[in-house]
N, C-alpha and C positions, 0 to 999 in steps of 0.2 A: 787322757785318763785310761789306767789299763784295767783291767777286770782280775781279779787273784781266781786262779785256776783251782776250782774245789775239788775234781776229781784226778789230780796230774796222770794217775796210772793208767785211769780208766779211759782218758783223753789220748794217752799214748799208746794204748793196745788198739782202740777204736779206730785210732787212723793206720797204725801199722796192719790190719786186718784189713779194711780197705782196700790201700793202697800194693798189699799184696794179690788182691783178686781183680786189678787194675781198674777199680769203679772211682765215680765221679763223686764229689758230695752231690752234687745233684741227683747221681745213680739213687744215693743214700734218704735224701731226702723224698724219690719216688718212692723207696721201700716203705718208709714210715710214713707214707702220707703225709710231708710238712712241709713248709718253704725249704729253701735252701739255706738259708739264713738261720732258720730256727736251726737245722739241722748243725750248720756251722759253730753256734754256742754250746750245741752239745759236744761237739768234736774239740774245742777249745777250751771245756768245761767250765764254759762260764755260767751253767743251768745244771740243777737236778734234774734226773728225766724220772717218770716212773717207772716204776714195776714193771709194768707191759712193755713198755721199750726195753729196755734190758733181757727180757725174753726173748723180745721178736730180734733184738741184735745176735743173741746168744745163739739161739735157735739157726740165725741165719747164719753164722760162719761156724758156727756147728763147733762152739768150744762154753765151758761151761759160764755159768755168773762171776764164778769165782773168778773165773782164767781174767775176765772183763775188768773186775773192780780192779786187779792186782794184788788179791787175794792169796793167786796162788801164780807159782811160773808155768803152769800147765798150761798146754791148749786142748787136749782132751779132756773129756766129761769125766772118762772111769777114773781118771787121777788123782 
């Protein structure tokens, strides 16, 4: 049984982001303080995450909520 991907953009920018700063999901999951596992349903968008994670993501590759949701094609903030 597969899980339907609720955030597809946000799933796609989140690992492209990542995997450009060559971290681990585990790297990911130290950041957020959470399994690796949790961490994985967010990367796969099988889970809402909140507010504060979307921060602390945003925050940490240093691009805006928007660029994240797929909101916007930007990866800077002032765009």
């Amino acid at each position: 049984m597969t899980r339907e991907t609720i955030l597809p953009d946000f799933s796609a920018k989140l690992k492209e982001l990542r995997k450009a700063r060559n971290l681990t999901q585990k790297n990911m999951a130290e950041l957020l303080q959470c399994t690796v596992r949790y961490y994985q349903m967010i990367e796969y968008g099988q889970i809402n995450i909140p507010v504060s994670t979307l921060l602390i993501l945003a925050n940490y590759f240093g691009v805006s909520t928007d660029c994240l949701l797929g909101l916007t094609g930007s990866l800077s903030r002032g765009e």
